[in-house]
N, CA, C and O of each residue as an XYZ file, in Angstrom:
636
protein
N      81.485    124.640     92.145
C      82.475    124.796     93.201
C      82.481    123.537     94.056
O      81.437    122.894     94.167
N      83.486    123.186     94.604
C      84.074    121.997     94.806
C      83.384    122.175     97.246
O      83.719    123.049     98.046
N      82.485    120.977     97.473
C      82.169    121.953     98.406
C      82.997    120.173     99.281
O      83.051    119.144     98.608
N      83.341    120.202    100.255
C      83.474    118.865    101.066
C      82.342    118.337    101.464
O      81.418    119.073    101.811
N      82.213    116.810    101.481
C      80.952    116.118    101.965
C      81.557    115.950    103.412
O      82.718    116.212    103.724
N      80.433    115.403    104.352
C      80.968    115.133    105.888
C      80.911    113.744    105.705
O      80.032    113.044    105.201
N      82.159    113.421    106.274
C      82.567    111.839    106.727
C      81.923    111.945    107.756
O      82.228    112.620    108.739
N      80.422    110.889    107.515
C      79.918    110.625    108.375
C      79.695    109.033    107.989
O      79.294    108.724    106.866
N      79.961    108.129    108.921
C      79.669    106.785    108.332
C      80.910    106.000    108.863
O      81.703    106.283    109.761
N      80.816    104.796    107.925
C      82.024    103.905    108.157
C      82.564    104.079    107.028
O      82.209    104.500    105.927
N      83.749    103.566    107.625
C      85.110    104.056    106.711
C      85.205    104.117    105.313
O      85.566    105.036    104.579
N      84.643    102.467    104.966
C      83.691    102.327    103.635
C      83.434    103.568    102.502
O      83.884    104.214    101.555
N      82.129    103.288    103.592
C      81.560    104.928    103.053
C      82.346    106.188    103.233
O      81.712    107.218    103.004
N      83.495    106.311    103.566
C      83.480    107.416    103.537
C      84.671    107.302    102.446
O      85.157    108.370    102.072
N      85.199    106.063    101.886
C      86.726    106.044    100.877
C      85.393    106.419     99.552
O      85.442    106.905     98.422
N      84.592    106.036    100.191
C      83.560    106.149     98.424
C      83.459    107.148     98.231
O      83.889    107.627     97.182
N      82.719    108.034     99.358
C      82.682    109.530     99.323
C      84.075    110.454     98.516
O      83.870    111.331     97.677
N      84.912    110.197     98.799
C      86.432    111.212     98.742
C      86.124    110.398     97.260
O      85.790    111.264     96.451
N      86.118    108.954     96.576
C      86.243    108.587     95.175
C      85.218    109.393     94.346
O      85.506    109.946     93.285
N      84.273    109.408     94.793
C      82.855    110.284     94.241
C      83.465    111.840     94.256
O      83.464    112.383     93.151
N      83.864    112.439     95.112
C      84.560    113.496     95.146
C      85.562    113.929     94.037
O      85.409    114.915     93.316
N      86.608    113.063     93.996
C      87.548    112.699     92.828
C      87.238    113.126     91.687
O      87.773    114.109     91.176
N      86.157    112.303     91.045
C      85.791    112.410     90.213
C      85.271    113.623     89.854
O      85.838    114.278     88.981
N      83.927    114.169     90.581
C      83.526    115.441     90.885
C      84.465    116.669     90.174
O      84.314    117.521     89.298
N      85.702    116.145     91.260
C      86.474    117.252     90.860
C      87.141    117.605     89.347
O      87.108    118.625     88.659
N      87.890    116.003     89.117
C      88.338    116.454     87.702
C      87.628    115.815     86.324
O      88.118    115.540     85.229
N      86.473    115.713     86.764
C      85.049    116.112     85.535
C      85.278    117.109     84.759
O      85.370    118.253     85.206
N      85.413    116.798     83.390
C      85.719    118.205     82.693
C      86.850    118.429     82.746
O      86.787    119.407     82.001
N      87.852    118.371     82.985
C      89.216    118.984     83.241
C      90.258    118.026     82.595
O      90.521    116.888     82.983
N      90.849    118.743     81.456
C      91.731    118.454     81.007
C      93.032    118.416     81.123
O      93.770    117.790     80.362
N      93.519    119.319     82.419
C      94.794    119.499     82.581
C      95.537    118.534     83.616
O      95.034    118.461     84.737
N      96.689    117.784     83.344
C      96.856    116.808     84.354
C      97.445    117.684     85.608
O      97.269    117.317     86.769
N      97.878    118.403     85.401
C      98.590    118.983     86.814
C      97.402    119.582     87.750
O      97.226    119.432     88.959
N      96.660    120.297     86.810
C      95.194    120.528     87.426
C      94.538    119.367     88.302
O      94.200    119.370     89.485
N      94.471    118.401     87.351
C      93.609    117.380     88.234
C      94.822    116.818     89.439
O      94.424    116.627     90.588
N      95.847    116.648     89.198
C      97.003    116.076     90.520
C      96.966    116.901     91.446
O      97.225    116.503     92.582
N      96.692    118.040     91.255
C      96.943    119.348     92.632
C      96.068    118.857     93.345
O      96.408    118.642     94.509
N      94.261    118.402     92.835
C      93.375    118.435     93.162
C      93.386    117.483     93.827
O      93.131    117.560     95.029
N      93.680    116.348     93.235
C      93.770    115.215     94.092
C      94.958    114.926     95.456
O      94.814    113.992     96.245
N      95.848    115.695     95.509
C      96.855    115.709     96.373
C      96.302    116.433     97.524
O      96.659    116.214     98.682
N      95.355    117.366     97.155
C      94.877    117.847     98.284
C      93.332    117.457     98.681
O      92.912    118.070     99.662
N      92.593    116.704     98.183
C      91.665    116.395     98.497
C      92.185    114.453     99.515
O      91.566    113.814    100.365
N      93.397    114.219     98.888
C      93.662    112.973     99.723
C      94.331    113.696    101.563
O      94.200    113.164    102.665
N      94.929    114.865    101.245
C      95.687    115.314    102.086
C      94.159    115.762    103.556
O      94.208    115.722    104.785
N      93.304    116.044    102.830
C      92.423    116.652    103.843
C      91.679    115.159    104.030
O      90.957    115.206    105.026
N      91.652    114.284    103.592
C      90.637    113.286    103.786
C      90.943    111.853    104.440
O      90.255    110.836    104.533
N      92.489    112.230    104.934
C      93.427    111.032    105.556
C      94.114    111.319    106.445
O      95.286    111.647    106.262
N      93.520    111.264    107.707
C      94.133    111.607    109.132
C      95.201    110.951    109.157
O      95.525    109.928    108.554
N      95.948    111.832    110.169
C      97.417    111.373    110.307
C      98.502    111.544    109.311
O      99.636    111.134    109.557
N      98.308    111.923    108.596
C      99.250    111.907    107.114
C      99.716    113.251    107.023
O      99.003    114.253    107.070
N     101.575    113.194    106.823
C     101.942    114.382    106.760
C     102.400    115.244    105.218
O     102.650    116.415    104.932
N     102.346    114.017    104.510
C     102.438    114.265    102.674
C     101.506    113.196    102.257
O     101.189    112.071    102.644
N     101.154    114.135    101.165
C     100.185    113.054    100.201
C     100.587    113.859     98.396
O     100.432    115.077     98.306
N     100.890    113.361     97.601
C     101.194    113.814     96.245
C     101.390    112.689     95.225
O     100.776    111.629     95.104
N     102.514    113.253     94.449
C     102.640    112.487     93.446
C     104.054    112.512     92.642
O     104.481    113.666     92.628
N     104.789    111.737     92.068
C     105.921    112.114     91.562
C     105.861    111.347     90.098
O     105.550    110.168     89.925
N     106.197    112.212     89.193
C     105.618    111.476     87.717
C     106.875    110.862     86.966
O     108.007    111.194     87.317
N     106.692    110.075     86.060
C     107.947    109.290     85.399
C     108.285    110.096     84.296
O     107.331    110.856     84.130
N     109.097    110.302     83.516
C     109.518    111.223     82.924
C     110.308    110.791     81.434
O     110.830    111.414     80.510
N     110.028    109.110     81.836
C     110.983    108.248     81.199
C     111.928    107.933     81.534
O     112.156    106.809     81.086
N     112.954    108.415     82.313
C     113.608    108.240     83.108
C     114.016    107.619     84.437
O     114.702    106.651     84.763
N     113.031    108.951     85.339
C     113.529    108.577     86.515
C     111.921    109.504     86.891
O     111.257    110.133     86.068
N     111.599    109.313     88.464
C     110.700    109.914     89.302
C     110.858    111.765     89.465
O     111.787    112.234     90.122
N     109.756    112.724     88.730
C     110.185    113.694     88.980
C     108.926    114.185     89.782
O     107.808    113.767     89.483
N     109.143    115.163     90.903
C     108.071    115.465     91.621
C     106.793    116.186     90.981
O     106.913    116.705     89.871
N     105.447    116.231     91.730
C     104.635    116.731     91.013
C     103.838    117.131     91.754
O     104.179    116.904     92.915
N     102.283    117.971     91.610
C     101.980    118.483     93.311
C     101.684    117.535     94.478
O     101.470    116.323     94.456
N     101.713    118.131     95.184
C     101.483    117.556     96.927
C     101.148    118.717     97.789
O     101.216    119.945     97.741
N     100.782    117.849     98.542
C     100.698    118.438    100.071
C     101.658    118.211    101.396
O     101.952    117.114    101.870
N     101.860    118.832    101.630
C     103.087    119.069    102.531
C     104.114    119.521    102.530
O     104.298    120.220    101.534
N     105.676    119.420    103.796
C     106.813    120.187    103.447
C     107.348    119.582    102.160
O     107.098    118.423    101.827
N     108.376    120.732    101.191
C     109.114    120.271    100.125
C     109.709    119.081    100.469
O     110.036    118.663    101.579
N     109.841    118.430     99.032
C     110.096    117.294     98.780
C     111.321    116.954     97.733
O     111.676    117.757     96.870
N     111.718    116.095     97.857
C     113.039    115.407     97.147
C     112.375    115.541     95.671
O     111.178    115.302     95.507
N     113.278    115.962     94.544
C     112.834    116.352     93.038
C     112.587    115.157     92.350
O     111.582    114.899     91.687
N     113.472    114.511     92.527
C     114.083    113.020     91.941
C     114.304    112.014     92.380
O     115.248    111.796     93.140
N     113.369    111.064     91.944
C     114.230    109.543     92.499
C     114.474    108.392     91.053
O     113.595    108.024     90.274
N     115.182    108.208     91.045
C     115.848    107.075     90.330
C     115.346    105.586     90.529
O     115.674    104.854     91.462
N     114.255    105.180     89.197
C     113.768    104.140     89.293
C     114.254    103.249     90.145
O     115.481    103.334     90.177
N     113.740    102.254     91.002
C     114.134    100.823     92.393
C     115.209    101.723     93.239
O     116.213    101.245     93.769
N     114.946    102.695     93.267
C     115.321    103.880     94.585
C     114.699    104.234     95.119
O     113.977    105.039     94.531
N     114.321    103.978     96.900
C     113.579    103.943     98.038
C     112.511    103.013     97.470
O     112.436    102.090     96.659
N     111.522    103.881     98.499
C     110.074    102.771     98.391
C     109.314    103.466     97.208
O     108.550    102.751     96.561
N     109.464    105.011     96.796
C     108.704    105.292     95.457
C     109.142    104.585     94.259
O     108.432    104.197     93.331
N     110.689    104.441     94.429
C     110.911    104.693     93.225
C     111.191    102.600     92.775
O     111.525    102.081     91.710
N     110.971    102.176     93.678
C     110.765    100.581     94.030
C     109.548    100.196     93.238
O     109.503     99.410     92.292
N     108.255    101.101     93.957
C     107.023    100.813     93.494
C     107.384    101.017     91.662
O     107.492    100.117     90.829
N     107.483    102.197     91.501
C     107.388    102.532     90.577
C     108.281    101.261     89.706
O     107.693    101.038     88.648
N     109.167    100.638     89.821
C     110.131     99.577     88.986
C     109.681     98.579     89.097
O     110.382     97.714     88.571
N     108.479     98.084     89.711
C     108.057     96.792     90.127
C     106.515     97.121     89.959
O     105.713     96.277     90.361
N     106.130     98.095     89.488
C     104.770     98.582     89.472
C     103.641     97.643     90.325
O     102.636     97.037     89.954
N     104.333     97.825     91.728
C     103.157     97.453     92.193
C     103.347     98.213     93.801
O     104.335     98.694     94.356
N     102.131     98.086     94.161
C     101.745     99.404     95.308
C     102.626     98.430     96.546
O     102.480     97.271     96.933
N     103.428     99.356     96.858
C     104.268     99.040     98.293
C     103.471     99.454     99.701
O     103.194    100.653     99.727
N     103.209     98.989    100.426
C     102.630     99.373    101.885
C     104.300     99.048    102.776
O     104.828     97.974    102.491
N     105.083    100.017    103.847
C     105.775    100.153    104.293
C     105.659    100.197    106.188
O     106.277    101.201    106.542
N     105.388     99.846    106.770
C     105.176     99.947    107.986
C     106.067    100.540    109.291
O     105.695    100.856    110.421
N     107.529    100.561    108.600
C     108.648    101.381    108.802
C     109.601    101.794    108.449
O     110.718    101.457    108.842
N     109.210    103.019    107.226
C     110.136    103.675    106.456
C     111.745    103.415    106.512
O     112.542    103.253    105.587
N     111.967    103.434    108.125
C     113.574    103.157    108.546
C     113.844    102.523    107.715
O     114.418    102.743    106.648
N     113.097    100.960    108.530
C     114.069     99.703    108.003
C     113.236     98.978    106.387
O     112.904     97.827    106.101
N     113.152    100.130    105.719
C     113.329     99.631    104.241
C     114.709    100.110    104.032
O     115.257    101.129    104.452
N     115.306     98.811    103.031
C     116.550     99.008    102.603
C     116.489    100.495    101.430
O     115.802    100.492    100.408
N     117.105    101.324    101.745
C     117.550    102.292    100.632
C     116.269    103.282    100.796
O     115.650    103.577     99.774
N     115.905    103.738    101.895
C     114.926    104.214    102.180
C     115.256    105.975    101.971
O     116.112    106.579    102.619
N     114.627    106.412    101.229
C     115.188    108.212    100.990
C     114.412    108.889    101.826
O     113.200    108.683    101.889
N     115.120    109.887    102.650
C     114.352    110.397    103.624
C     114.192    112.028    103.186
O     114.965    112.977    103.060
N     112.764    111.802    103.031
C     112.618    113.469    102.159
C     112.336    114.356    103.343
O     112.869    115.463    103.428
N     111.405    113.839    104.374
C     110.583    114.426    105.839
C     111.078    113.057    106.698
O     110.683    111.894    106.622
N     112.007    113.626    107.463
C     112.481    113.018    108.903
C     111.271    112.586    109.590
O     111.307    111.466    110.100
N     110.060    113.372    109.709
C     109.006    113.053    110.426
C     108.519    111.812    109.485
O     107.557    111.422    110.147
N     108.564    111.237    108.728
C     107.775    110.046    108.040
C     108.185    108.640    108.402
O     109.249    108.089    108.118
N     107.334    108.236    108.963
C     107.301    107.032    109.842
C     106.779    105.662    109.005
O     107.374    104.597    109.172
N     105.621    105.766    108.089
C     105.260    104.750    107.062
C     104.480    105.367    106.201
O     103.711    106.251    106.578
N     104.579    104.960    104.843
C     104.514    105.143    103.902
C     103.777    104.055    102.624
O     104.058    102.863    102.505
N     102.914    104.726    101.862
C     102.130    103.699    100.954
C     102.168    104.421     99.711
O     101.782    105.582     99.578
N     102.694    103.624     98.717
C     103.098    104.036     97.593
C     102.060    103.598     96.097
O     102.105    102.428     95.719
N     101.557    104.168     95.664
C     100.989    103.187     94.136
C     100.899    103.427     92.739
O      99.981    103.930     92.090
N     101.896    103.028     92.418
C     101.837    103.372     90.847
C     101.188    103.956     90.321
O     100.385    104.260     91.203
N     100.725    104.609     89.083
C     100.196    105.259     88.430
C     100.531    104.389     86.526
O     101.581    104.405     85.883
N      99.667    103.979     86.283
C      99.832    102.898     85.041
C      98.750    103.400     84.123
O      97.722    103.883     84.597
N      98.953    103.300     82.774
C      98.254    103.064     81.724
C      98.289    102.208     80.953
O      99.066    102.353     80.009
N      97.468    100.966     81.033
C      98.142     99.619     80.782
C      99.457     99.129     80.960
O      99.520     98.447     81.983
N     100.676     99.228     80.272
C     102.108     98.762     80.618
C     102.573    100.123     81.216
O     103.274    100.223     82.223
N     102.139    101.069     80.537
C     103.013    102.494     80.563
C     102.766    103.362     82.107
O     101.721    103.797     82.591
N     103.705    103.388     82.453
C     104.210    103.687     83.908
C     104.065    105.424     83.616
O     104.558    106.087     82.703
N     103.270    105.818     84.663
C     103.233    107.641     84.601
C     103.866    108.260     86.194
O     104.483    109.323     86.259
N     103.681    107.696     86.976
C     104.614    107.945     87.893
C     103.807    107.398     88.980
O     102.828    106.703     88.709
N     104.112    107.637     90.106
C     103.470    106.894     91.586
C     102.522    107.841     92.582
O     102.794    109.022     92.367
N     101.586    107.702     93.513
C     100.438    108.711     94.427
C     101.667    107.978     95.301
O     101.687    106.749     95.370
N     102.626    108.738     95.922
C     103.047    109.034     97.720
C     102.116    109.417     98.577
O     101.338    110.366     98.472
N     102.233    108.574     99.506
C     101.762    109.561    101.237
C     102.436    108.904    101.944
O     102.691    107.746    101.615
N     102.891    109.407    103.043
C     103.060    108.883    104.145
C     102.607    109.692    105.525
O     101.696    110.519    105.561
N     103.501    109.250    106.753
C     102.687    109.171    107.810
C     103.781    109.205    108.704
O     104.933    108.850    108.453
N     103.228    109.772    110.035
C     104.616    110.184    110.947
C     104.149    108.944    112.166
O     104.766    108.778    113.218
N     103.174    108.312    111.826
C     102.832    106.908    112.605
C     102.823    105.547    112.142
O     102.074    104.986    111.343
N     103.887    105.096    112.858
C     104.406    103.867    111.688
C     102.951    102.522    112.000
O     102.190    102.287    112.938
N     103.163    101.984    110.743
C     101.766    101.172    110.303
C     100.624    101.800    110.212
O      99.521    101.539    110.692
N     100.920    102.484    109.681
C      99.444    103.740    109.869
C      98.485    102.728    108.597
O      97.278    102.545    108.755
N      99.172    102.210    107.501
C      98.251    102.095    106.238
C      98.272    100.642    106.702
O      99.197     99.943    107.115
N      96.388    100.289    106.426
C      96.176     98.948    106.118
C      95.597     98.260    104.799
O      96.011     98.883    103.821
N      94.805     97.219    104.451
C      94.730     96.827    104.069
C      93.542     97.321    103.053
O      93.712     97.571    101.860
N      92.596     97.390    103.600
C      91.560     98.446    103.323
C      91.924     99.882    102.655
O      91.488    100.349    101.603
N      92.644    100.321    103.368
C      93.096    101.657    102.754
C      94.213    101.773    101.538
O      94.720    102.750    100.988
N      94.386    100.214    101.345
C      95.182    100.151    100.091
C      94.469     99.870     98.892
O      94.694    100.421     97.815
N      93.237     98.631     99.188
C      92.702     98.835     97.763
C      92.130    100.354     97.562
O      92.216    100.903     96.463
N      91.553    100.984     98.672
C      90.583    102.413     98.259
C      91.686    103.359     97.445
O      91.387    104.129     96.532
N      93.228    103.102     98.051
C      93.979    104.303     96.980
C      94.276    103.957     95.462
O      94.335    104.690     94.474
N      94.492    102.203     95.656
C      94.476    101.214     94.055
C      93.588    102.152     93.495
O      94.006    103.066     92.784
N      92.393    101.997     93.759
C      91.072    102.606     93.198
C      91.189    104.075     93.052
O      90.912    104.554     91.952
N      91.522    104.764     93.909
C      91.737    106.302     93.211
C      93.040    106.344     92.440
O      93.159    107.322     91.702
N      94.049    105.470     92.465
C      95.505    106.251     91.511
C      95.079    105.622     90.429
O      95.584    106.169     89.449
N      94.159    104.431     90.021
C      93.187    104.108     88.491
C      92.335    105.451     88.458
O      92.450    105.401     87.233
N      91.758    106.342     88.616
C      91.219    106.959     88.280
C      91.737    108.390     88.055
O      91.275    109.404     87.534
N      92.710    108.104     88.570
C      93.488    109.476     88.708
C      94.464    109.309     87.084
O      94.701    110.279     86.364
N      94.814    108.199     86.843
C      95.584    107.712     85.784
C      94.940    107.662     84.868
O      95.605    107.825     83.845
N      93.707    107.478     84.670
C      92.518    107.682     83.573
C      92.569    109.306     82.946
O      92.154    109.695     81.854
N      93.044    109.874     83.735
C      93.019    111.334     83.406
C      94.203    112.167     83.196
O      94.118    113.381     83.011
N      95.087    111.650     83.217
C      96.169    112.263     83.103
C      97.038    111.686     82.209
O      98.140    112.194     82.005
């Protein structure tokens, strides 16, 4: 059974903790939606301030949603549409500091202020993108971008 560790420490330590966790969790587990639920909600409890945290998978197509945490969400986005579906066409992790003024910005939650996006890759092959955002604009830095690099590789290892 899956128990929470206490963030106790520096920040560091504590992105290691939730990665150690990660893993923990989908050890053994074969099912990708299984392991995405898991991880959508283990990022959702482990990242203050954040009002969605999930995932939206590629389909070949286009961006189709997949679990999360938080209010419902937009089904679909159409590859270099907003900031997911940007990341996802340019496969590389977008940090947003004010949702507004990105051009073509899709507003799924009015409350979302900034937003950090990161692919999901298996070597070339694109599986879809880890969303979160945040109802406090610049919320994501620099630090907190390689630690999610590092969990949406591990999360992509498994699914």
């Amino acid at each position: 059974m899956f128990q929470a560790m206490p963030y106790d420490g520096t920040r560091s330590e504590r992105f290691e903790s939730v990665l150690s966790q990660l893993g923990a969790l989908m050890e053994g587990e074969p099912n990708a939606i299984a392991n995405l639920a898991n991880a959508s909600a283990l990022l959702k409890y482990s990242l203050p301030d954040t009002n969605w945290a999930g995932f939206y998978l590629f389909d070949g197509k286009e961006l189709v949603l997949g679990p999360f945490q938080g209010l419902p969400a937009c089904l679909r986005i159409p590859l270099g549409k907003g900031v997911c579906g940007t990341a996802a066409s340019e496969r590389r992790t977008l940090v947003v500091g004010d949702v507004h003024a990105f051009p073509g910005h899709i507003a799924c939650d009015e409350a979302s202020n900034s937003e950090i996006v990161v692919p999901l890759v298996q070597g070339e092959r694109l599986l879809g993108v880890l969303d979160i955002d945040s109802p406090i604009k610049h919320r994501f830095d620099d630090e907190e971008r390689r630690f999610l690099e590092r969990f949406a590789t591990l999360v992509a290892d498994v699914i």
